[in-house]
C-alpha positions in Angstrom: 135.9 50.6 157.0 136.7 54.1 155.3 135.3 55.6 152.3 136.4 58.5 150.8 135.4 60.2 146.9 138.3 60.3 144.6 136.9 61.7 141.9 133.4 63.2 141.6 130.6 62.9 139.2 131.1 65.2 136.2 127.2 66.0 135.6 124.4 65.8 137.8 121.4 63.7 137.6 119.1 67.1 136.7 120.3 70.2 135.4 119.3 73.6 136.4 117.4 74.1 133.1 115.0 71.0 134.0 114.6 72.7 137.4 113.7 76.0 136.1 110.9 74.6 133.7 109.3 72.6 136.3 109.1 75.7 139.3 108.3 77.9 136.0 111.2 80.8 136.2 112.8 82.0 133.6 117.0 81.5 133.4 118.4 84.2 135.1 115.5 84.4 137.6 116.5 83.2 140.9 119.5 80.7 140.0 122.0 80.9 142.5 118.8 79.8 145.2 117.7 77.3 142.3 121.0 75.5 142.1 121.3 75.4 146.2 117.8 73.8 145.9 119.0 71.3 143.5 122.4 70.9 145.1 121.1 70.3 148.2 118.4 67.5 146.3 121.5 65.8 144.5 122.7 65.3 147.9 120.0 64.0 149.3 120.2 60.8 147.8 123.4 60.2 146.0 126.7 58.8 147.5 128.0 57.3 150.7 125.8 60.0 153.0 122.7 59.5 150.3 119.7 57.9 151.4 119.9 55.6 149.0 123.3 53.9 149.4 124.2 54.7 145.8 126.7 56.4 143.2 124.3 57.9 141.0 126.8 59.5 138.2 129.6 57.5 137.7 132.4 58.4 140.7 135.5 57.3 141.6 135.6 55.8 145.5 138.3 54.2 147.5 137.5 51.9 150.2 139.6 50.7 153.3 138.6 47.6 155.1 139.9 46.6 158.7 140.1 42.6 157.7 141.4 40.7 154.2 139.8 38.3 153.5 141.1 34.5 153.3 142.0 33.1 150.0 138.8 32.5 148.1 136.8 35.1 150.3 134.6 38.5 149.4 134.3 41.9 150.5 131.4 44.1 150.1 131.8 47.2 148.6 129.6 50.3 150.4 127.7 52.0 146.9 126.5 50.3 144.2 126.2 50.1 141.1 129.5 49.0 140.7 131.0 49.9 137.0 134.5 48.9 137.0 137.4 48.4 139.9 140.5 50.5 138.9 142.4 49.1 142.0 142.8 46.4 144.7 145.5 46.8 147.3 146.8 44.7 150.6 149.3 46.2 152.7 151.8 43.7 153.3 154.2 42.6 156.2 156.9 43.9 153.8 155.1 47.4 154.7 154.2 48.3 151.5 151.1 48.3 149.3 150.8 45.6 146.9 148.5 45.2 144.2 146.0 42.1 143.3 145.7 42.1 139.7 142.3 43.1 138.5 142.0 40.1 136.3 142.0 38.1 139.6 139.7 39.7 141.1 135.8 39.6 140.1 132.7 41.4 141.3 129.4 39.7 141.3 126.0 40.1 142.7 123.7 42.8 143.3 125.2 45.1 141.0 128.5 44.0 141.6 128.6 45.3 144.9 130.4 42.1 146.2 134.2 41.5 145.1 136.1 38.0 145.2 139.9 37.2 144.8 140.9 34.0 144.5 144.2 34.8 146.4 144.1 37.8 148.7 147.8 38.8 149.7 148.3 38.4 153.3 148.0 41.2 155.2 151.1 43.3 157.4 149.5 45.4 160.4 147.5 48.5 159.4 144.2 49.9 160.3 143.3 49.1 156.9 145.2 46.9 155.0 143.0 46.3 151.9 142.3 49.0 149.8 139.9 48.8 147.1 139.3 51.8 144.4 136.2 51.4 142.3 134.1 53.5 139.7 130.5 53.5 141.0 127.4 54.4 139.5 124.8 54.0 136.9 126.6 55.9 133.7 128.7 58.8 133.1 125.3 61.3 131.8 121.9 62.0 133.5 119.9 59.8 131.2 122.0 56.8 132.9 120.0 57.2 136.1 116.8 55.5 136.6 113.8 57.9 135.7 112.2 57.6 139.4 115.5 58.5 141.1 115.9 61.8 139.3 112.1 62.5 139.3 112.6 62.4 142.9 115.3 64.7 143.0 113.5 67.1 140.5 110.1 67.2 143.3 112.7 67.4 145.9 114.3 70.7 144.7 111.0 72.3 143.5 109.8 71.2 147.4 113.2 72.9 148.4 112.4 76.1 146.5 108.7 76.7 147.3 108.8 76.0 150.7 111.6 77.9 152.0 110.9 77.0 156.4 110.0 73.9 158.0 107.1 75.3 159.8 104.5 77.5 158.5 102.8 79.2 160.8 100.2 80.8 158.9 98.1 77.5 157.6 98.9 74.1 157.7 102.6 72.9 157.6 104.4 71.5 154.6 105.6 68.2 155.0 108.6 66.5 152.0 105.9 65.0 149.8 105.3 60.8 150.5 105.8 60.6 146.7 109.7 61.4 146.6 109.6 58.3 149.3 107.7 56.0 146.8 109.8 57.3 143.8 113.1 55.9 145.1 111.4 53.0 147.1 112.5 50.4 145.1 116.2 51.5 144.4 117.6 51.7 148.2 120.5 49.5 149.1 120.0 50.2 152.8 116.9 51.7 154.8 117.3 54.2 156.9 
């Protein structure tokens, strides 16, 4: 399987003005550091290398998969939620992509993370021979993604910012706060 981002998000989940009002700096104080912070949060749990296995602003993907499946047959597609599918594509023994029509295919389950055709085209030799592009995520604004998830990438960035090394050796050392962990508990796809 192969994932790759088409098209990125065009917001993030918290902007840099939330940020600054919750570390208490004024704009203009400290923002390059302040976006890395946040940056470097957003990261953290959104897209195929997030900890949470999920799109978080809607995002264009495609997917490769080694195998098509036989007629009747699903796939599962990597990041959820799952908005809309923009393409489905077998490489054929004719050498050349071919296109299932969207109406035949449907997504269903778990936040249409799972997509079915009724007749998948059969496949030519490729590496990846079924190629699927999708829009992924909860909504095109911030206020789309679930409250906890960008609660936990607001304490994440403020963590970021105050505590600038891993290891402190004057005092105790700072650990990532276990509440970030139970914030976005509940809206993991995988565990890792």
């Amino acid at each position: 399987m192969t994932l790759k981002r088409i098209s990125a998000p065009a917001a993030q989940p918290v902007n840099l003005a939330t940020l600054q009002a919750h570390v208490r700096r004024e704009p203009g104080e400290d923002d390059v550091f302040l976006q890395h912070c946040l940056d470097v949060a957003v990261a953290q749990f959104d897209g195929d290398d997030g900890e949470l296995g999920r799109a978080l602003i809607a995002q264009t993907w495609e997917e490769g998969y080694a195998v098509v499946p036989a007629p009747g047959g699903a796939v599962e597609l990597t990041l959820a939620p799952v908005s809309a599918l923009a393409e489905v594509e077998v490489y054929t023994s004719a050498e050349k992509w071919e296109e299932i029509a969207i109406a035949d295919a449907e997504l269903f389950e778990d936040a249409g993370r799972y997509l079915v055709a009724a007749a998948w085209l059969r496949p030519g030799k490729h590496r990846a021979p079924l190629r699927i592009t999708y829009v992924a995520g909860y909504g095109a604004f911030a206020a789309s993604v679930p409250p906890q998830i960008a609660h936990a990438i607001l304490l994440f960035a403020a963590h970021l910012y105050e505590v600038r090394e891993p290891v402190s050796f004057e005092g105790t050392p700072v650990e990532v706060p276990l509440s970030i962990a139970r914030l976005v508990a509940n809206h993991k796809t995988w565990w890792r």
